[in-house]
C-alpha positions as CSV (number, residue, x, y, z in Angstrom):
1,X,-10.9,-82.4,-84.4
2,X,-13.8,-82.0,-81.8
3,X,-16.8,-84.2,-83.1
4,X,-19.1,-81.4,-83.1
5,X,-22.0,-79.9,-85.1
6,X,-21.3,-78.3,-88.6
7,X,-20.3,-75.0,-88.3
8,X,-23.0,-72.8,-89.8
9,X,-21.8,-69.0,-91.6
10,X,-23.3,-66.2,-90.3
11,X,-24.6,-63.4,-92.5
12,X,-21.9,-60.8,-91.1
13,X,-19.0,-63.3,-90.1
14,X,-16.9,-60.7,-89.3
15,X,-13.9,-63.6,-89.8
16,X,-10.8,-61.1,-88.8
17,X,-12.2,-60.0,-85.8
18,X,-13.1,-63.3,-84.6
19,X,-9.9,-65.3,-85.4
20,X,-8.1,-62.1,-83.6
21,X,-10.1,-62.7,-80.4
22,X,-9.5,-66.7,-80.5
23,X,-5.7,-66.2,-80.6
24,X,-6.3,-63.8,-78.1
25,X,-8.2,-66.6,-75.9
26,X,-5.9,-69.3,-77.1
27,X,-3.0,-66.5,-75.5
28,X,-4.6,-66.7,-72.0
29,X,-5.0,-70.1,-72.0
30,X,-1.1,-70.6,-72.4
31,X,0.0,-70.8,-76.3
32,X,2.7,-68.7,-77.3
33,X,0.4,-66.8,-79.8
34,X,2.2,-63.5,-81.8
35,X,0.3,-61.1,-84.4
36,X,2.5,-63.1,-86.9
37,X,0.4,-66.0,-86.4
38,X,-2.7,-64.1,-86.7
39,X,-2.1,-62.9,-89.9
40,X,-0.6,-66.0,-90.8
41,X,-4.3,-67.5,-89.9
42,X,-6.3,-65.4,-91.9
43,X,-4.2,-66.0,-94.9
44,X,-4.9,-69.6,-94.3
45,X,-8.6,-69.4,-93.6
46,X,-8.8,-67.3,-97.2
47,X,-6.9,-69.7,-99.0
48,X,-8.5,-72.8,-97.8
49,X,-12.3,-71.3,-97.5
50,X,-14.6,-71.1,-94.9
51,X,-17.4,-73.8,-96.0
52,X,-16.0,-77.0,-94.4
53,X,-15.5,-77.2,-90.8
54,X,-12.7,-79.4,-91.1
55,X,-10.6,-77.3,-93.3
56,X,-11.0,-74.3,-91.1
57,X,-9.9,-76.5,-88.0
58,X,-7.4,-77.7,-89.6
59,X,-5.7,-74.6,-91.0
60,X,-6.0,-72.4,-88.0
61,X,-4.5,-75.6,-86.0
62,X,-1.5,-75.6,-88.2
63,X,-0.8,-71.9,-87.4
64,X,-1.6,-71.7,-83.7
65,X,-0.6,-75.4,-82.5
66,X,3.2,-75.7,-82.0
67,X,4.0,-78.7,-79.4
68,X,1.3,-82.2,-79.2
69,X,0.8,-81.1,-75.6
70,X,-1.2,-77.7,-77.0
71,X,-3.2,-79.5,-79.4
72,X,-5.7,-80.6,-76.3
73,X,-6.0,-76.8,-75.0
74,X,-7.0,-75.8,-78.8
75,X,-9.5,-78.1,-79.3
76,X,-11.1,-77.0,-75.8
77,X,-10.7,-73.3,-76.7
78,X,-12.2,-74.2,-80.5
79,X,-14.6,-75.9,-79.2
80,X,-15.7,-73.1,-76.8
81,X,-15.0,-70.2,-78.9
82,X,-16.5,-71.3,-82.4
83,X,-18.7,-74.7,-81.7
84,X,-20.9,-75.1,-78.8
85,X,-22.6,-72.5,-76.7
86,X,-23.6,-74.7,-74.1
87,X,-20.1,-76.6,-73.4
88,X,-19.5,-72.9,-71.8
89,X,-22.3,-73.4,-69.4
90,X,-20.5,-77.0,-68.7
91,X,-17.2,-75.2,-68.1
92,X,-18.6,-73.0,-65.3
93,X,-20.3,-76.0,-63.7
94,X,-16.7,-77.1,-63.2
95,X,-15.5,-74.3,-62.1
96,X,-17.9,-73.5,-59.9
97,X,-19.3,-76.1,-56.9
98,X,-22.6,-77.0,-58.4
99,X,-24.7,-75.8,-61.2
100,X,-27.9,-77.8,-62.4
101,X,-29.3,-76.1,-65.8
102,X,-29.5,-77.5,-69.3
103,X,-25.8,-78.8,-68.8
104,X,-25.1,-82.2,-67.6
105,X,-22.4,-82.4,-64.6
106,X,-19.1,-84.1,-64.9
107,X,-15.5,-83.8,-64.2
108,X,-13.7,-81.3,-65.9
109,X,-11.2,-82.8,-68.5
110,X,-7.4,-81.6,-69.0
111,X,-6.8,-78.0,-70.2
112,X,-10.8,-77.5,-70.5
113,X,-10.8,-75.3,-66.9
114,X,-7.8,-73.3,-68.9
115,X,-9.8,-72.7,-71.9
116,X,-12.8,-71.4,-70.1
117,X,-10.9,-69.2,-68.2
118,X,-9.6,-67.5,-70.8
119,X,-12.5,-66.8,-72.4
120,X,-14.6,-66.4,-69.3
121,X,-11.9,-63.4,-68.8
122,X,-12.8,-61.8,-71.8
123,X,-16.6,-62.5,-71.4
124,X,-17.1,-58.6,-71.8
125,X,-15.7,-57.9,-74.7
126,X,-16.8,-61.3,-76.4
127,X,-17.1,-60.7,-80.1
128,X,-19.6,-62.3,-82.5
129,X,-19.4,-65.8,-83.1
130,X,-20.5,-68.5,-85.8
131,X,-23.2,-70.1,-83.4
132,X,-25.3,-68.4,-80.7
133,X,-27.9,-70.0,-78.8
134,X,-30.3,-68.3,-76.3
135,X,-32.8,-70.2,-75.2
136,X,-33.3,-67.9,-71.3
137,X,-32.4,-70.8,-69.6
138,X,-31.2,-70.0,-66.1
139,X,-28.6,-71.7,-64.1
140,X,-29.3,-72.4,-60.2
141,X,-25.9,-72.1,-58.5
142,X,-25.9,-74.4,-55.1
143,X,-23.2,-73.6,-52.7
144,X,-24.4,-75.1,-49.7
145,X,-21.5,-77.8,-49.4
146,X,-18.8,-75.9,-50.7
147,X,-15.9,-76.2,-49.1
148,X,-13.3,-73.8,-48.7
149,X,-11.1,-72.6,-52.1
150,X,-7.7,-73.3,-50.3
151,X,-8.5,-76.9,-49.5
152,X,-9.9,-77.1,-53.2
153,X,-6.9,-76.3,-54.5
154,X,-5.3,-78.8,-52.1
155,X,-7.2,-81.6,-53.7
156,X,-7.1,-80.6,-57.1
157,X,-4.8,-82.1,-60.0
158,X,-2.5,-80.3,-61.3
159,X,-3.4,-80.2,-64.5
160,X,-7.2,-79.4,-64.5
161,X,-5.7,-76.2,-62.2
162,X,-6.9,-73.4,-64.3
163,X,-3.8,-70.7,-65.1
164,X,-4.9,-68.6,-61.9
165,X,-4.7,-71.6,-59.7
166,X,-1.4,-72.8,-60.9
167,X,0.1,-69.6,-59.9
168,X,-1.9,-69.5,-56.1
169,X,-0.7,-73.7,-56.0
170,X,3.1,-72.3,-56.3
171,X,2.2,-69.9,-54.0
172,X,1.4,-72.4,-51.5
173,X,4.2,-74.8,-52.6
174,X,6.8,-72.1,-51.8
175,X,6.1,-72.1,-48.4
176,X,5.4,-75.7,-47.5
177,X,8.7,-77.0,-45.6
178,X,10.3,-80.5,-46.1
179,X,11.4,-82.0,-42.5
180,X,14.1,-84.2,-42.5
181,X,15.1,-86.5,-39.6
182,X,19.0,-86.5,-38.5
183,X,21.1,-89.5,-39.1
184,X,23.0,-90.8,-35.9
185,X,26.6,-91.2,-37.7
186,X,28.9,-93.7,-36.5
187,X,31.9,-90.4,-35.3
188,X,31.9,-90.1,-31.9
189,X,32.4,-85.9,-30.5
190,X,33.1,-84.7,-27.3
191,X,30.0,-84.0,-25.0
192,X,30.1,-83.0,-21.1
193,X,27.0,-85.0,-21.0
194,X,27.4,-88.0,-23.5
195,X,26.6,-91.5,-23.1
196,X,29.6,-93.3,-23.4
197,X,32.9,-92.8,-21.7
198,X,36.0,-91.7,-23.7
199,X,38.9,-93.3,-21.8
200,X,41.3,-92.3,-24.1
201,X,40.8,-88.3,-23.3
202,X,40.1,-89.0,-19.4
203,X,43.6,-90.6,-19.2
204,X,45.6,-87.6,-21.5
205,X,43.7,-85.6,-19.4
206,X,44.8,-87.0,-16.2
207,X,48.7,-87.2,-17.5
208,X,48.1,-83.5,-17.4
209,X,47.2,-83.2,-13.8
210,X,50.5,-85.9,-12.6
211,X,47.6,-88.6,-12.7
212,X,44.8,-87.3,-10.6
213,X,41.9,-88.5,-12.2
214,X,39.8,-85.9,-12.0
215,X,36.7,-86.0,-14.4
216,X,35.4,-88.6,-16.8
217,X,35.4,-87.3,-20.5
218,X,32.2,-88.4,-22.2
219,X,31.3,-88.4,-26.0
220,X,28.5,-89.1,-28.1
221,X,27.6,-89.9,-31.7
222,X,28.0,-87.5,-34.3
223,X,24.5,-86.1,-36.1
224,X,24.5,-85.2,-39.8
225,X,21.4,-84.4,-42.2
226,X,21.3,-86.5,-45.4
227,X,21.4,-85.4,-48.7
228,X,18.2,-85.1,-50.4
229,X,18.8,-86.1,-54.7
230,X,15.4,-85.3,-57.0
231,X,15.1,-87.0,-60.2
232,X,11.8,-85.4,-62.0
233,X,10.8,-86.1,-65.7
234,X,10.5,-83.2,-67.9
235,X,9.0,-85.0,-70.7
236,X,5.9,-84.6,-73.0
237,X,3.5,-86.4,-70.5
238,X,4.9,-85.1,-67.5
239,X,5.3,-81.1,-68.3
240,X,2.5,-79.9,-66.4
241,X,3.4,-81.8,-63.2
242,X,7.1,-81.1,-63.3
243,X,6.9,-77.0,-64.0
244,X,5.1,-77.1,-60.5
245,X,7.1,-79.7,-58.8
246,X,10.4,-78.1,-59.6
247,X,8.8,-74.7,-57.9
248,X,8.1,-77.2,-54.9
249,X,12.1,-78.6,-55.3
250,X,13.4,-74.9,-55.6
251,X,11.7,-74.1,-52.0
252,X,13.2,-77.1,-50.6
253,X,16.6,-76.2,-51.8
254,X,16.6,-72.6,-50.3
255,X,14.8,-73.2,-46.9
256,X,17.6,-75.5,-45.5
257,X,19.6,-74.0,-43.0
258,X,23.2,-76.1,-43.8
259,X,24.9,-79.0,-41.9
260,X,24.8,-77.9,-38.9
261,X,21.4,-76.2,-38.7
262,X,17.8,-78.5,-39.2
263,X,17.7,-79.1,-42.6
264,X,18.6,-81.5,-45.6
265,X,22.8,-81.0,-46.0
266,X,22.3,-80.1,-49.5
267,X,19.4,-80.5,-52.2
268,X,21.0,-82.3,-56.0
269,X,18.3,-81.8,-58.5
270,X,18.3,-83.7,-61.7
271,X,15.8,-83.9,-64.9
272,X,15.3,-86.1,-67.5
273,X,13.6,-87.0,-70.3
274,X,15.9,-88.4,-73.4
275,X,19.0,-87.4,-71.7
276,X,19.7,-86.1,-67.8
277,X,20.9,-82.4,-66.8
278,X,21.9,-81.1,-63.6
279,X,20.1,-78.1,-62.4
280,X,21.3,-78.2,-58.9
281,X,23.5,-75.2,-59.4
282,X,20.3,-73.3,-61.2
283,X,17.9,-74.3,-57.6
284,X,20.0,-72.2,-55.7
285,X,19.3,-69.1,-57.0
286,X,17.2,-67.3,-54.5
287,X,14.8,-65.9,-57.2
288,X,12.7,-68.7,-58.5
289,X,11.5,-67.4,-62.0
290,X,15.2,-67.0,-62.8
291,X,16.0,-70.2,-61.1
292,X,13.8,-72.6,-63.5
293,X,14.5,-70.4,-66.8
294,X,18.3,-71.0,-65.7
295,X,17.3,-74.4,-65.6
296,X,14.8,-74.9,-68.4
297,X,17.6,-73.1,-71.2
298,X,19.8,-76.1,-69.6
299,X,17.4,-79.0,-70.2
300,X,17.0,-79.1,-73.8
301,X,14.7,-81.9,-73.5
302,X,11.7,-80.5,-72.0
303,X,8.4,-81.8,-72.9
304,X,10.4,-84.5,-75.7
305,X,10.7,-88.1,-75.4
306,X,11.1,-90.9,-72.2
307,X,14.2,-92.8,-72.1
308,X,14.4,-93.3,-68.2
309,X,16.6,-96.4,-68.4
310,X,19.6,-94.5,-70.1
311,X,19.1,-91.7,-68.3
312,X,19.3,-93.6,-64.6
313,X,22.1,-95.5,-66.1
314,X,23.8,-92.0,-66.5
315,X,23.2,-90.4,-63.4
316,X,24.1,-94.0,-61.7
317,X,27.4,-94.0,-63.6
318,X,28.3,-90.2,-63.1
319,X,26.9,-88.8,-60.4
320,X,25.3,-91.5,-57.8
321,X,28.7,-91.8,-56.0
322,X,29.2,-87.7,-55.8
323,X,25.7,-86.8,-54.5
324,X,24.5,-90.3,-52.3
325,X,27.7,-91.2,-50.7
326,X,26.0,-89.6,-47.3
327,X,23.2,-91.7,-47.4
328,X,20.9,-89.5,-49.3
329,X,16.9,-89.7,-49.6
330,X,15.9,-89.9,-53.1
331,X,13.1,-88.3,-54.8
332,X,11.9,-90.2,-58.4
333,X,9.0,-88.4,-59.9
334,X,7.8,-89.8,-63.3
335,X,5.1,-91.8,-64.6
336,X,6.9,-94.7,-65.6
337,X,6.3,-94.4,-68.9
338,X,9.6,-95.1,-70.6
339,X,10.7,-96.7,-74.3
340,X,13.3,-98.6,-73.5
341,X,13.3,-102.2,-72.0
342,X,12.4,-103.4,-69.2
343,X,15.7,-105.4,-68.5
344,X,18.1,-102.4,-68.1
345,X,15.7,-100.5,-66.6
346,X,15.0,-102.9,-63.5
347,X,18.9,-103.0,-63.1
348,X,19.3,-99.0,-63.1
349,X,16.4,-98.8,-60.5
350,X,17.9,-101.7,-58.3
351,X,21.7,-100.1,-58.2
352,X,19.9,-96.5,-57.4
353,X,17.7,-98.2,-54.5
354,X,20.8,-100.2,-53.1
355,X,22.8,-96.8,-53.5
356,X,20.1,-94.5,-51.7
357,X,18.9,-94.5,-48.0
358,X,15.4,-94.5,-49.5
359,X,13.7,-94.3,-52.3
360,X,10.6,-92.5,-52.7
361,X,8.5,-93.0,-56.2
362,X,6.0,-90.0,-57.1
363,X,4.0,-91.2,-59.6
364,X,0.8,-89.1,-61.1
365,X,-0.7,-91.9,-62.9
366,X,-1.8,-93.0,-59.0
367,X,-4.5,-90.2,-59.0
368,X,-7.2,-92.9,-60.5
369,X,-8.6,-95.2,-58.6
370,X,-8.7,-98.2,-60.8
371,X,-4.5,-97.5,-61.7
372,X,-2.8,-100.8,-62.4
373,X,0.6,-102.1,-63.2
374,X,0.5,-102.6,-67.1
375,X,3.1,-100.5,-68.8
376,X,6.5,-102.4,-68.9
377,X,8.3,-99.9,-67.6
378,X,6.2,-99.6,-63.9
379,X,6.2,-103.2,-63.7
380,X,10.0,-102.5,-63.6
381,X,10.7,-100.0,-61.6
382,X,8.1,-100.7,-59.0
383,X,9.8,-103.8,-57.0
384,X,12.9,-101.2,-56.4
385,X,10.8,-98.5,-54.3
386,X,10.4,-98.3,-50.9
387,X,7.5,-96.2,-51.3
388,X,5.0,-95.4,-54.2
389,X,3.3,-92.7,-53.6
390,X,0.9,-90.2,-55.6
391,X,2.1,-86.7,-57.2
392,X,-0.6,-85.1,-58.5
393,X,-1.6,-82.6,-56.3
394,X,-0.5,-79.9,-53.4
395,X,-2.0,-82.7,-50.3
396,X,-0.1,-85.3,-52.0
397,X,3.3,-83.3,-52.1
398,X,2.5,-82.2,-48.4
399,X,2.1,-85.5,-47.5
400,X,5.8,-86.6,-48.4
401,X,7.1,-84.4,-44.8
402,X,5.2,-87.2,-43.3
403,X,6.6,-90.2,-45.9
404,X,10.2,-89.2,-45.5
405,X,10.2,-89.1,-41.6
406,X,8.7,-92.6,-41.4
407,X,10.4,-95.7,-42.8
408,X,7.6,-97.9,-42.8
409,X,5.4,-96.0,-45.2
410,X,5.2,-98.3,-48.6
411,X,2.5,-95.8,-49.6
412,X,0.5,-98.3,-52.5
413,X,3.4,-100.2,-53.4
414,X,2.0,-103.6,-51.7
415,X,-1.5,-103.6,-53.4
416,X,0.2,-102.9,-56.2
417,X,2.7,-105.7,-56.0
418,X,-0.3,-108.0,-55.6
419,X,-1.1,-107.3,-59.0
420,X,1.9,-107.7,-60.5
C-alpha cells in the first residue's frame, strides 16, 4: 500500500459513485475491470468499513487486482484518485516537458504515466473525492526546449509509454524494416558474366558444335537470405516489452519478399517463459491483432514464471536443427532473469551460439546506466553473445538494421565482460 496520508471521510462521501469512477479509471489504465467487480467492491468496502485506510486498500485491491504485474498500476491510480492531490500535478510534469509549481520534478515511474492518463481523460466528469486541496497555485509550463513528440516517443521506455503511446509506438514499429545482408553460398549458377570459368559446360557445349570452342561458360556463387529465429520472453517481468516487440517481430515476418526477393528467407518466432511455443505459423497472419491473439491463446505462459535454461534446451533439442540449418541470425530478447542454474543454462546458450550465424541479446535491463552483471543467469548467458544490446525502446529496436548488417558490433558486451 502507498505510504500516504490518512484518508480523511468527507461529510457527503458519496462512496458508490466514487468506487464506480475508480474502476472506471483503473479500466483505462489497462485492468480488466467488469460491473461484477464493482459491485463486488462495494460489498467489500460495507463489510470491512470505511475508517481505516488500510482496510479500504486492501479490500478494493482484492477485487480489482488480478495478476502481480497490476498491483503497481493500482497503487498509482489509488494513489491519484483517492490520496494525493498534488501527485496529479506531478503526473502532468511528466507528461508534459517542463512544469515548475508546488510539485517537485522527477522521472516518471512504471505504470504512473498510465494512471494519469486515465484519469486525466476523465478530468471532466471527475467526481468528488475523499481529499481536495486548492491552494490557487499556478503551474508555469516551459516548452522552449521541447523536442519533437515523434523523437520522444523514440527515446522513451516502453513501459513508462502511457496507453496512447503504446498504440502510436506500434504504429511506428509496423513500418520500420529489418535489412538483411545476402549470404554468398558455396553453389555455384550459371552467369554470362560470372567470375570463374565453368569448364565443364564450355566443353559439353563445344561437343555440341563438333568441338569448336566457341564461348566460355562462366558461373558464379549462389546468394541466399538467412533465416531470421526470435526467441522473446513472455514472462511476468517482461510482458510489457514483449506485447510490443512481438508487434515489431510480426512486421518483420510480413515485409519479406521470399528467397529470391531482398528479404530474411523466412521469420521462426518462438516464446518462452516456463515452457516454449511456436507462434511462427500465428506471425504470418497478415492482420496483426489476430496474429498475437492467435499467438497469445497458444502461449499459456504469458506473464508466469522464467525457466530459460529448459526452455533453450527445448528449442535446442527440437527445433535448432529445423529452423538454423541455413545459417540463421538469432534474436534472444529477455532479461536474463531465469530460476534455474547457471550450469545448464551456459551450455544451452553456448550450443545455440555455435548453432546460429549470430547471436543478438536484447536485453531491457541495459536502459540504466549503472546495469551490472549480478544475476546468475546474465553472468551465464552473456559470454555466448556476439552482441548485447539494449531493448527498451523504438531507437533501440531501430538500431538492430544497423547491428545485424555489421559483424563487428559487440554492442556493451565487452564493458560488460570486464566486470564479470
Amino acid at each position: 500500500m502507498p505510504d500516504t496520508a490518512p484518508l480523511t471521510l468527507p461529510e457527503d462521501p458519496k462512496l458508490v459513485r466514487n468506487i464506480t469512477h475508480f474502476a472506471r479509471a483503473l479500466r483505462k489504465a489497462g485492468l480488466p475491470i467488469g460491473p461484477g467487480r464493482v459491485l463486488d467492491a462495494v460489498a467489500a468496502v460495507a463489510a470491512a468499513g470505511f475508517t481505516r485506510r488500510a482496510d479500504f486498500y486492501w479490500a478494493l485491491h482484492a477485487c480489482f487486482v488480478a495478476k502481480p504485474e497490476q498491483r503497481v498500476v493500482f497503487a498509482q491510480v489509488f494513489r491519484l484518485f483517492w490520496r494525493d492531490p498534488r501527485y496529479l500535478e506531478q503526473m502532468m510534469a511528466a507528461m508534459l516537458p517542463a512544469i515548475r509549481g508546488v510539485q517537485e520534478e522527477r522521472s516518471a515511474k512504471p505504470a504512473e504515466k498510465r494512471a494519469a492518463e486515465a484519469l486525466l481523460d476523465g478530468m471532466q466528469d471527475q467526481p468528488e473525492t475523499p481529499d481536495s486541496d486548492e491552494d490557487g497555485t499556478e503551474a508555469e509550463i516551459d516548452t522552449t526546449l521541447t523536442m519533437s513528440a515523434e523523437e520522444r516517443l523514440r527515446t522513451l521506455d516502453f513501459e513508462q509509454m502511457s496507453t496512447a503511446e503504446v498504440a502510436a509506438a506500434k504504429r511506428i514499429l509496423a513500418q520500420l524494416a529489418l535489412p538483411v545482408q545476402p549470404i554468398q553460398s558455396r553453389r555455384l549458377m550459371a552467369a554470362p558474366r560470372g567470375t570463374r570459368p565453368d569448364w565443364r559446360r564450355t566443353l559439353r557445349n563445344a561437343a555440341r558444335q563438333g568441338g569448336d570452342l566457341q564461348q566460355i561458360a562462366r558461373v558464379r556463387r549462389r546468394i541466399r537470405w538467412p533465416n531470421l529465429v526470435v526467441l522473446c520472453d513472455i514472462s511476468g517481468s517482461m510482458s510489457q516489452y514483449s506485447r510490443i516487440i512481438l508487434h515489431f517481430l510480426h512486421a518483420a515476418a510480413n515485409a519479406r519478399e521470399g528467397a529470391g526477393g531482398r528479404g530474411w528467407a523466412r521469420v521462426h518466432g518462438f516464446t518462452f517463459g516456463t515452457r516454449l511455443t511456436n507462434i511462427t505459423r500465428h506471425l504470418h497472419q497478415r492482420d496483426v491483432d489476430a496474429a498475437l491473439a492467435a499467438a497469445g491463446a497458444e502461449a499459456q505462459d504469458w506473464e508466469g514464471g522464467t525457466r530459460i535454461g529448459d526452455c533453450l534446451h527445448a528449442f535446442n533439442r527440437d527445433w535448432s536443427r529445423r529452423v538454423m540449418g541455413q545459417g540463421a541470425v538469432v534474436l534472444l530478447i529477455t532479461d536474463g532473469l531465469d530460476r534455474g542454474g547457471p550450469e545448464g543454462l551456459a551450455r544451452e546458450m553456448q550450443r545455440l551460439q555455435l548453432s546460429s550465424r549470430r547471436l543478438i541479446w536484447l536485453n531491457p535491463l541495459l536502459r540504466w546506466d549503472g546495469f551490472a552483471p549480478k544475476a546468475q543467469g546474465i553472468r551465464a548467458m552473456l559470454p555466448y553473445t556476439d552482441s548485447f544490446r539494449a531493448g527498451h525502446s523504438i531507437a533501440s529496436l531501430q538500431d538492430l538494421a544497423q547491428v545485424i548488417s555489421n559483424p563487428s558490433d559487440a554492442g556493451e558486451k565487452a564493458r560488460l565482460m570486464a566486470l564479470l
